[in-house]
C-alpha positions, 0 to 999 in steps of 0.5 A, spaced: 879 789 737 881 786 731 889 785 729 892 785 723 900 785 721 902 791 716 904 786 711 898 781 711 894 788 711 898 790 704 897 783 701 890 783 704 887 791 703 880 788 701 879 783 706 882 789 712 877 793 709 871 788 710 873 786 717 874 794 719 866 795 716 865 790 722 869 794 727 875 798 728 882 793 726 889 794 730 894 794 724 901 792 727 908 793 725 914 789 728 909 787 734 907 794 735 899 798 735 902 803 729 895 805 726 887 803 727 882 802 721 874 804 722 869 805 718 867 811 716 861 811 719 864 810 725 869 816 724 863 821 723 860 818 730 866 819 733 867 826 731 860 828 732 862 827 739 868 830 739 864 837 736 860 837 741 864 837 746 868 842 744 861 847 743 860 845 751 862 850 755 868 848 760 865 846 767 867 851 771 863 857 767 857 852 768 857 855 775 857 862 774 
């Protein structure tokens, strides 16, 4: 995964866009992960998943 410190991600809001289109970018501040940047394609794939999780029955129901 990509990183990019806060400061060139606010002087360079275009270009963190582009590169987030191609994977999701590490934005960094004083050194530390703060926050993830992903295309809105792969948020929409990443809360499909989480949906269907939730609508799955815990496993042990599936027993009984």
């Amino acid at each position: 995964m990509k990183s990019i410190s806060a400061r060139d991600a606010k002087y360079s809001f275009g270009k963190l866009i582009d590169t987030a289109r191609a994977g999701p970018v590490t934005v960094e501040k004083h050194g530390r992960a703060v926050v993830v940047v992903l295309a809105v394609e792969e948020y929409e794939r990443l809360k499909a998943i989480e949906s269907e999780q939730s609508a799955k029955p815990p496993r042990s129901a599936e027993k009984t």
